[in-house]
N, C-alpha and C positions, 0 to 999 in steps of 0.2 A: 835652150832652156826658156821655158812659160814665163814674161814678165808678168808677175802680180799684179803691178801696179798699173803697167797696161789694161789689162783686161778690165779695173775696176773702176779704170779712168770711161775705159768705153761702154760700161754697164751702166753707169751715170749719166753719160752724153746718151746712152739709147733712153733713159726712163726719161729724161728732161723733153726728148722727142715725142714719147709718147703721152705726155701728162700734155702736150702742147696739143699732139694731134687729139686726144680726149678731149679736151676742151672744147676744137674747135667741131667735134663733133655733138657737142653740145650745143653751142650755138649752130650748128646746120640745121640740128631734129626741131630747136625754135623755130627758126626761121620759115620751116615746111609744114610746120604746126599753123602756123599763123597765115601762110598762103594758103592752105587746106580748108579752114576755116574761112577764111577772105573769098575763096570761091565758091564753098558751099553756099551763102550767104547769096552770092551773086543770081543763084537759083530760084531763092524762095524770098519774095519782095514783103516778112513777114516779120514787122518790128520786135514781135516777142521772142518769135523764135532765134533773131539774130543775138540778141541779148542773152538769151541761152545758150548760145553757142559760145559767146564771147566769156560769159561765165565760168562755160567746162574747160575753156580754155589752158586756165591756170594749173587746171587737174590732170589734162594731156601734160604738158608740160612738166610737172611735178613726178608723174610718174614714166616718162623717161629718161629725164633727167638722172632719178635714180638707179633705171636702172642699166643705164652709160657708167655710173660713178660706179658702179660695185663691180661691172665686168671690168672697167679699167682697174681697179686695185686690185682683180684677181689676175689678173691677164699681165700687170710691173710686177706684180709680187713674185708670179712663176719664172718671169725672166730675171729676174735678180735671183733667182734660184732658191726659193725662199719655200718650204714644201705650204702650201696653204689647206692639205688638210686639217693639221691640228689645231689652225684659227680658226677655219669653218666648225670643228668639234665645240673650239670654247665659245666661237659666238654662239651656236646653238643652244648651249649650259646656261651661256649668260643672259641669252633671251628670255628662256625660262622664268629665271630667278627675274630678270627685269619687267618679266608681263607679269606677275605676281603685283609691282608696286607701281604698274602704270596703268593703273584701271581708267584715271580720268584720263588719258593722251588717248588711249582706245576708244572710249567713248565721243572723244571731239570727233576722230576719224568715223567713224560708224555715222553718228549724226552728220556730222559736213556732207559725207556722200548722198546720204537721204533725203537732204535739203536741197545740194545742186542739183543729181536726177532728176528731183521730181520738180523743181521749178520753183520752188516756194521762194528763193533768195535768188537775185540776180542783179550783176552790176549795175549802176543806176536807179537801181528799182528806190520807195521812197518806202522805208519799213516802221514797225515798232516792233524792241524785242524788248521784255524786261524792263518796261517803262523807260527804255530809248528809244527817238526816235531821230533817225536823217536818213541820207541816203548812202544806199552801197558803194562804198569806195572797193572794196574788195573781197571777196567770198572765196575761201580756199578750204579745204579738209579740214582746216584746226580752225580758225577762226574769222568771226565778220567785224569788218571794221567800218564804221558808220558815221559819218561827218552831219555835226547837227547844223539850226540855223543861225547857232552863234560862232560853227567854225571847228567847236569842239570835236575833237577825235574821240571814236568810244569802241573800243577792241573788246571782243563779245566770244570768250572761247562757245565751240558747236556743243559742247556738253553740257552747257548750261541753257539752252536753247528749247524751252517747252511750246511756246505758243509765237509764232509769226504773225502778226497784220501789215498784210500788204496792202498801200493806201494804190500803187501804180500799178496792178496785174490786167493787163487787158485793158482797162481805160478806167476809166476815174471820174468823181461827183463833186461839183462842186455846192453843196445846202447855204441856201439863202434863208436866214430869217429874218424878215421885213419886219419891224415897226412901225402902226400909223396910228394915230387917234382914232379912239372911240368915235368919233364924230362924223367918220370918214364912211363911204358906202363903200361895204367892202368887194363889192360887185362890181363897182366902178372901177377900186384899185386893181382886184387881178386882172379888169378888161386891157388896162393899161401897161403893166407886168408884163401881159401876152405880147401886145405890140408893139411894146418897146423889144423884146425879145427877139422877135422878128426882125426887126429893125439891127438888131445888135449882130443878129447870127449871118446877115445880110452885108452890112457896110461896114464894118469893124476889123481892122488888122488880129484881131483875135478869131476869126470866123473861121481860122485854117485846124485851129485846136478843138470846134466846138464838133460832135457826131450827133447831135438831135436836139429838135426845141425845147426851148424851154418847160422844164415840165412843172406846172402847177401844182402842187399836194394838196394848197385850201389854208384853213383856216388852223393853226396851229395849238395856237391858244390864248388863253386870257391873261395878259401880264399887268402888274402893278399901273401901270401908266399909258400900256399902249397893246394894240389886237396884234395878235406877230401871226403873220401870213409866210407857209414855207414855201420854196419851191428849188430846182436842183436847177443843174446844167450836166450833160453828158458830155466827159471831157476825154483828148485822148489822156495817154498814162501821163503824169507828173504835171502838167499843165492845170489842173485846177484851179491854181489859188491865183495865176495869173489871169486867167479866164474869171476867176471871181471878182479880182479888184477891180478891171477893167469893169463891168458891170455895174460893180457894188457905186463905180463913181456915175455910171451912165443914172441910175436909182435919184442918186441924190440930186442929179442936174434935172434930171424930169417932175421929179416930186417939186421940185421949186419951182419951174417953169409952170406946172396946173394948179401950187397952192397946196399941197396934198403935204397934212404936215407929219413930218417924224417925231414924235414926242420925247423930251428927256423926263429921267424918274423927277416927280413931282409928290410931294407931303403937303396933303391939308392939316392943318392943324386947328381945333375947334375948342374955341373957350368956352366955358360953362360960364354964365352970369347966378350965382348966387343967391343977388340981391331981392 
């Protein structure tokens, strides 16, 4: 005679094995995702494109992850002997009725892919969406989440996502607007601008971040107090504003050392004598 309670003792020790070996084939398809990636990369010595890779990462990932988890709960459910067509029937019915009232989860999906594809959003990268700004901690199908420079976390589902400004795509500027007195020739200051520039793009532990000289733009315009002369810096991606302050202080040590003075805002004030 068939013990019952055997067989259902052993039906339980087999799913507990197989929810284990699932598992662990979840963490393999990782793991080979990530060496996949790690060598492709070893290939092409091309900082954007690694950053893209590392980005779709998550998307590999995510979509076999799922679909490890659906064939293992179709593949216990059969051995438990469980028929899995009529689940398949209702999940179908139910998908139905549930894509009717998931229009915004469809559209994070649709846009997220749109975004990783094509490159617009990528880990690290330093963005604005939606009047936030920091950098990609993480870009996945549903959403980005972006760390500002107070630390702040800011979770940004992809359906709400109209307009990207990537300040890091390819490499990055950093704009200098200089103040100097009216008084000052202003011919004199860019000569000095120029090679100090030089000088900076040359002997400077920042010289490793800088891709081309300093570039002059002129004469910017007329401000209350002082003539603002612009000019940029070609940086690699995210390095800017380190590339900037280093400079911005090399500015201030030179303009002292020739005299060359930075005005702060100043008010005349002018009496009328009556008398």
């Amino acid at each position: 005679m068939v013990d019952l309670n055997n067989i259902l003792e052993e039906k339980w020790v087999l799913t507990i094995v197989h929810i284990v070996f699932f598992y662990a084939v979840i963490k393999l398809s990782n793991v080979l995702i990530d060496k996949f990636i790690i060598k492709i990369t070893k290939y092409k010595d091309d900082f954007e494109f690694k950053k893209q890779l590392f980005t779709l990462k998550s998307i590999f990932k995510s979509i076999a992850d799922t679909i490890i988890v659906i064939f293992a709960i179709m593949f216990i459910l059969n051995n438990l002997g469980i028929d899995i067509r009529p689940i398949l029937t209702a999940a179908g019915v139910l998908g139905v009725a549930v894509g009717f009232g998931a229009k915004r989860f469809f559209e994070d999906i649709i846009t997220g892919f749109s975004l990783l594809l094509e490159g617009q959003i990528r880990v690290g990268d330093y963005v604005e969406i939606a009047d936030h700004k920091g950098v990609v901690e993480k870009a996945d199908i549903k959403l980005v989440k972006l760390r500002d420079l107070q630390g702040r976390v800011h979770y940004i589902r992809n359906g709400m996502i109209d307009t990207v400004i990537n300040y890091t795509r390819d490499f990055s500027y950093y704009v200098f607007d200089i103040g100097v007195a009216y008084k000052e020739n202003i011919d004199y200051v860019i000569s000095v601008l120029r090679e100090l520039g030089e000088s900076f793009r040359e002997n400077y532990p920042e010289k490793e971040y800088i891709l081309a000289p300093l570039e002059i733009l002129g004469l910017e315009k007329f401000d209350d107090s002082a003539v603002i002369i612009r000019a940029r810096f070609k940086t690699t991606p995210i390095k800017q504003w380190e590339v900037g302050r280093a400079f911005n202080l090399k500015i201030k040590e030179k303009f002292d050392e020739l005299g060359i003075e930075i005005p702060f805002p100043q008010t005349t004030v002018h009496i009328q004598n009556n008398n």
